[in-house]
N, C-alpha and C positions, 0 to 999 in steps of 0.2 A: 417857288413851291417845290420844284423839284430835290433842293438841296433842304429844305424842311421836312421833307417825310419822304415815306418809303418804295420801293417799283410797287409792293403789295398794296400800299393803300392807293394810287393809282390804277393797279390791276381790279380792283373791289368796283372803282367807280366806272371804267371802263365795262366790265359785266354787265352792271348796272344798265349802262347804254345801250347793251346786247338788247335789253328789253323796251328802254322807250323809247331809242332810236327807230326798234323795227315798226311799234304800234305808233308813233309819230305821221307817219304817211297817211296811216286812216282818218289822223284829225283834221290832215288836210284836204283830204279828196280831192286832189287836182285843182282846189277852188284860187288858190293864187296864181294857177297860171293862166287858170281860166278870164278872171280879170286882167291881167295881160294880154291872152289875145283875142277878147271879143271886141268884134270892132265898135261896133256902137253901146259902150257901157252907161247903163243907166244907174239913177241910184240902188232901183229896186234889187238890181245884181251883187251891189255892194251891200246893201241891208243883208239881200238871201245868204251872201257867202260870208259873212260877218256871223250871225246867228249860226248856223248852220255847223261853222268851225268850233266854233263855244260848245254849245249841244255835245258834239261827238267828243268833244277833250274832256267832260264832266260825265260820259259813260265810259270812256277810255280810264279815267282818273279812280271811278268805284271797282274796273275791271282790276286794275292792277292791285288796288288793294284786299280784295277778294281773296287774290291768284298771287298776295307775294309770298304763304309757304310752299307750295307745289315748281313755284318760277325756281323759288331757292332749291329746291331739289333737284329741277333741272338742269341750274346752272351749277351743281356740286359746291354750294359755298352758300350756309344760312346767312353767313354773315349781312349778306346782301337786302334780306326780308326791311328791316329799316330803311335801309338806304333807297332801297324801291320805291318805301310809301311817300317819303321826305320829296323823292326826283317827280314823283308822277303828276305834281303840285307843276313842273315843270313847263308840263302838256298845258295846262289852263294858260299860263303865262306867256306861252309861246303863241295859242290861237288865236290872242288878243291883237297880238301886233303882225299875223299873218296879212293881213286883206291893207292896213294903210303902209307894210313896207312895198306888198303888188303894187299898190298906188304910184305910189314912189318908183319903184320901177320901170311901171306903164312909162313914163312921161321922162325916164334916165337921167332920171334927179338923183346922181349918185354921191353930190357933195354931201346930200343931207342924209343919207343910208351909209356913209363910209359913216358920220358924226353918230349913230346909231350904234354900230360895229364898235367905235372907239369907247363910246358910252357903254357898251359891253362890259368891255375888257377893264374900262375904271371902275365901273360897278363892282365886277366881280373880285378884282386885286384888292377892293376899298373894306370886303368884308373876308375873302379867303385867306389872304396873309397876317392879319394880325390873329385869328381864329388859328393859323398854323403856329403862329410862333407862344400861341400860350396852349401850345400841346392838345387839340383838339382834335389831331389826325385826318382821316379821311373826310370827319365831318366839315373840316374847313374847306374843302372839294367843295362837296355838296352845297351850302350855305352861301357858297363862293357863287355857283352856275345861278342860284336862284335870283340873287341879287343882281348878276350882270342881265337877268330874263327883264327882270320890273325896270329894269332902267331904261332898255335898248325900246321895252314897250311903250315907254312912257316919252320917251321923245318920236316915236314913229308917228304917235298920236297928236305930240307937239307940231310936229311939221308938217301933218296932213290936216287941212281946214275941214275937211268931212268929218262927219260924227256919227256911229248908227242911228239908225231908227229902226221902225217898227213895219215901213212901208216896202211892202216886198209882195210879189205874187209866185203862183206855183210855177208859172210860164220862166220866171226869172232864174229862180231856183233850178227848173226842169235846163235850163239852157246852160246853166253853172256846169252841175251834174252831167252831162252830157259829154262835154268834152272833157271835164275833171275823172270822167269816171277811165279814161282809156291812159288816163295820164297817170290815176291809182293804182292801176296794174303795175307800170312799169318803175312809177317809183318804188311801191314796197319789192317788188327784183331787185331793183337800184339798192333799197334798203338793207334786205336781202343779203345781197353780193358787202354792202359795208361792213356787216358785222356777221358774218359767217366766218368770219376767220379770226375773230376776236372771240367766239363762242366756245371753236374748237381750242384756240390755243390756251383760256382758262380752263376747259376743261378737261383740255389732256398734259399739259404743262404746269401749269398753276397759274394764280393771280400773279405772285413776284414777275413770274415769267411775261404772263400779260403785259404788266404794266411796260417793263421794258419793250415790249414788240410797240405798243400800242404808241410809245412817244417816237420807235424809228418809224412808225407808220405815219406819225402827223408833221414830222420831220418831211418826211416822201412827200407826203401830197402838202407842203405848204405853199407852193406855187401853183398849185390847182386853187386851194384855197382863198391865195393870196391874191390872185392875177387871172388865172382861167372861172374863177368865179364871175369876178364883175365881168369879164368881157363877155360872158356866156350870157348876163344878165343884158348887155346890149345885143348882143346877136339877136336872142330870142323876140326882145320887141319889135327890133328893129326886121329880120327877119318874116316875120307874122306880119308887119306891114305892105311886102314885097312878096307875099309868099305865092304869087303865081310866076314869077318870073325867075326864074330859074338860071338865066344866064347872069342876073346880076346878083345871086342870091352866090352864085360860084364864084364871082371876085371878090366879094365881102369875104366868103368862109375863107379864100388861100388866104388874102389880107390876113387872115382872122387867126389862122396858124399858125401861121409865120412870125405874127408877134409875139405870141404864146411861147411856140419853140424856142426863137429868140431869147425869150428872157429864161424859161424853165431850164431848158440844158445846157447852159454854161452854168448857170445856178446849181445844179444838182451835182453835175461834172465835179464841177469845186467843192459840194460836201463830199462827194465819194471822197477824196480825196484827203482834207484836212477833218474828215469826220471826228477822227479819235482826237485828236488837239480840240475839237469845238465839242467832241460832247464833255471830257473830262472838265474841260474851261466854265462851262456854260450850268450845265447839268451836276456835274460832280462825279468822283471815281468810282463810286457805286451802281453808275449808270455804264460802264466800260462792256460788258457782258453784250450792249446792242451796236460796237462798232460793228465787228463783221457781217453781220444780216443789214445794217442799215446801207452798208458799202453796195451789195447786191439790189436791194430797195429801189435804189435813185434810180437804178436801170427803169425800174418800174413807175417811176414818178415822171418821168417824161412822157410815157404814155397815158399817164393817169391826166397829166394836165393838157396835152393838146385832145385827148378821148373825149375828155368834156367838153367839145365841140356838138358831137354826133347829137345828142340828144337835142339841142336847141333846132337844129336843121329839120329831124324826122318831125317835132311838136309843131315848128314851126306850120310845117307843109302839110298838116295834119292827119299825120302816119303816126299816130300814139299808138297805135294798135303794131304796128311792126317794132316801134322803139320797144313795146313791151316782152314782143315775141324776142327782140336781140339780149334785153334784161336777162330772159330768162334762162339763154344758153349760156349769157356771160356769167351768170351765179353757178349753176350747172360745173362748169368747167373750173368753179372756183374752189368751190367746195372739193367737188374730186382732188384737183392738184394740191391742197390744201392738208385735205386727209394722207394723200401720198408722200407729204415733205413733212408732217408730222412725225413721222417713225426716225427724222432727223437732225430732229431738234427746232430751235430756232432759226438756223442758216437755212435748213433742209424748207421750212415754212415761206423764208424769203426767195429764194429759190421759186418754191411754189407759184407765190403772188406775181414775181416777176413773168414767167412764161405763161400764165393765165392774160396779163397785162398786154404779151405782147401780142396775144393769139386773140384775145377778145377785145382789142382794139382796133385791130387788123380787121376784122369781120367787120365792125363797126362802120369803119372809114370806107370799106369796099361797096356798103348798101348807101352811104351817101354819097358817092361818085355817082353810082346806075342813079338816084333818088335824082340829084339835078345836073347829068346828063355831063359832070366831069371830066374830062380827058385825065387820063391814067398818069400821062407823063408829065403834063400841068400841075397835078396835084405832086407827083416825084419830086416837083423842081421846087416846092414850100421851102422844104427842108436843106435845101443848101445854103443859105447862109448860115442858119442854125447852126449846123454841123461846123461850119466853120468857126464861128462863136466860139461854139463847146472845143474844139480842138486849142485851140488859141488859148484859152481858159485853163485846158488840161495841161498844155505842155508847160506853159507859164509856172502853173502851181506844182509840176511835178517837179522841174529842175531849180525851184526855189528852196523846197524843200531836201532834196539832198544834200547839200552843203551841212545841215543842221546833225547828218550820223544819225541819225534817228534819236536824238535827243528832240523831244515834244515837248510843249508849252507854250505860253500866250506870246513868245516872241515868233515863233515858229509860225503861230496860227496867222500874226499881224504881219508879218512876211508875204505869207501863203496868197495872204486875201488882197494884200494890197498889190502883188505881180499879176493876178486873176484879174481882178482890175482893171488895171491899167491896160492887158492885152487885149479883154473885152473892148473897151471904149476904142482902143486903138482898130481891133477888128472891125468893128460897126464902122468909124470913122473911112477905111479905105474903102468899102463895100461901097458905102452910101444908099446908105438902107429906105428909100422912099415912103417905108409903111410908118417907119418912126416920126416922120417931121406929122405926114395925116395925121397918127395920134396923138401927137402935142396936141395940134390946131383941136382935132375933134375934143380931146378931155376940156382942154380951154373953154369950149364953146356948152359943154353940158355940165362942167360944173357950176354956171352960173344958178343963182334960185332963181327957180319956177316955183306959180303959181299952180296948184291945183283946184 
């Protein structure tokens, strides 16, 4: 898609996002994590948070279309007024399959929520690429997200033998709400903090400009995505089931980083590095304008993908109300530094992100030591194998890469990644990394199917 159309029409959809990304958190009100961590879930919980989701996406849905000339003026581009009403169609589709992927969660049935994810991604390629290649532009974006929505919805429901009803009481609902509601705070923060910098740099840059931030941005965070997703999705259950015990809640979380680390920064190390060979490769020379901000990024991608801890641990231990209060300083500081690296461009913007990342991480990580009573040097000592990973990774790809004169391209790039490579596995290999063999054994054992 990328070498089909343009950073603008990626910049267009991106905006777009600015808007139902942020109003997305109200359709959820905390109710999917709420069916996660209430211990004794009945059906009536599942009816209330079922309904409940629906409802608020079908007043969310008239909201936006209401509010898409006034949004277009706020976001400096009418172009968007369409593409709003077309995405907000989005919200319904998403609320459907909210409460049976929680199910699915609950219970770390993650074989059949990865076959969801992947049902995504074919849905969406099955109707956005041929719509790209017979000149449909932006709209092949669009048509593209809707289709991957009905799909991933439609197998979440495949694999959960629950079905709504009708049988729910206020008590059920009142207990959803409850804990969803300290959880809505801090996601729309969370939300917030996503697209405050995607709002500013369409609106003081442009959409071209966007688009190219917006793809070194999902570049950055695709090992948060990638890997600190699902593991955050086992943390949190799994956590909320131990959640008074605090000493074993602090082996799981190092474990829990260290894998993360592990895999995030040697990975990112290695873009920084061969970025421009893989965006030109991958992407195309039109996209060249986000090597140097994306190079600065990764800095920030490390932090983004072990940061994605912090949240699981405060919900867990049911301190939503403090996770919201740390939302709110980390968006805070985002914006500001955000506004301040505007005046220099796009480098100036990545810049930004990165020292927000590393300061509102840092905060983060500091309240969950005091939260389950961490030792400071314990938690210091995650990151040295990591660290060495990432070294190993870097030096390997930097002295593969010089022989080449700065001549770039796919042999350069297959060079690059296969030295990276090899000095990883060799790394891990001497270490003898005991978190890795758990993880085999654990994934082995929960990607079996369960019953729900």
């Amino acid at each position: 898609m990328a070498h089909l159309l343009t950073p603008d029409d990626f910049g267009l959809v991106a905006l777009c996002f600015v808007v139902t990304g942020t109003i997305a958190v109200f359709r959820e009100m905390g109710l999917p994590q709420a069916v996660i961590q209430i211990r004794d879930l009945g059906k009536g919980h599942k009816n209330g948070a079922f309904w409940a989701s629906t409802v608020i996406a079908l007043f969310l849905i008239a909201a936006v279309f209401a509010g898409a000339g006034p949004l277009g003026a706020l976001l400096g581009d009418s172009r968007v007024e369409p593409l709003l009403c077309v995405l907000a169609v989005g919200l319904l589709l998403n609320s459907l399959g909210l409460i049976p992927a929680a199910l699915l969660s609950r219970v770390m049935d993650f074989r059949r929520l990865g076959f969801c994810d992947i049902g995504y991604v074919v849905g969406n390629a099955a109707v956005a690429v041929p719509l790209a290649l017979n000149g449909y532009g932006v709209w092949s974006l669009v048509f593209g997200f809707l289709a991957g929505d009905m799909v991933r919805v439609f197998l979440a429901f495949y694999f959960v033998r629950w079905r709504p009803g009708l049988s729910f009481t206020k008590g059920d609902l009142g207990a959803l709400l409850r804990f969803g509601g300290g959880i809505t705070g801090s996601s729309f923060s969370y939300s917030l903090r996503t697209y405050v910098d995607k709002f500013l740099v369409g609106r003081f840059l442009g959409t071209a400009v966007l688009g190219g931030y917006n793809l070194a941005f999902r570049m950055m965070v695709a090992p948060q995505q990638r890997i600190s997703w699902l593991v955050c999705r086992v943390t949190f259950a799994g956590f909320s089931s131990i959640q008074d015990e605090d000493e074993k809640i602090g082996r799981i979380y190092c474990k829990t980083l260290k894998l993360i680390a592990l895999i995030a920064a040697p990975a990112l190390i290695g873009l920084m590095i061969c970025s421009d060979d893989f965006v030109a490769l991958v992407y195309g020379p039109q996209w060249k304008f986000i090597v140097p901000p994306l190079r600065i990024m990764c800095v920030a991608g490390v932090f983004y993908a072990v940061g994605t801890t912090v949240g699981p641990v405060m919900m867990a231990k049911g301190r939503a109300g403090l996770f919201f209060k740390l939302s709110l300083i980390q968006t805070a500081m985002l914006t500001g530094a955000v506004l301040a690296g505007l005046k220099f461009g796009l480098t100036g913007v990545a810049v930004a992100l990165t020292a927000q990342a590393i300061c509102g991480y840092g905060l983060g990580f500091g309240l969950v030591i005091r939260l389950i009573k961490l030792r400071f040097m314990t938690f210091l000592g995650v990151f040295r194998a990591p660290l060495i990973a990432a070294a190993a990774v870097g030096v390997s790809a930097a002295l593969t890469r010089a022989p080449f004169n700065g001549v770039g391209g796919p042999q350069r790039l297959l060079a690059t990644v296969v030295a990276g490579l090899a000095a990883y596995l060799i790394a891990l290999w001497l270490m003898r990394v005991p978190e890795l063999e758990e993880l085999k054994t654990y994934i082995g054992e929960r990607l079996r199917i369960r019953k729900l």
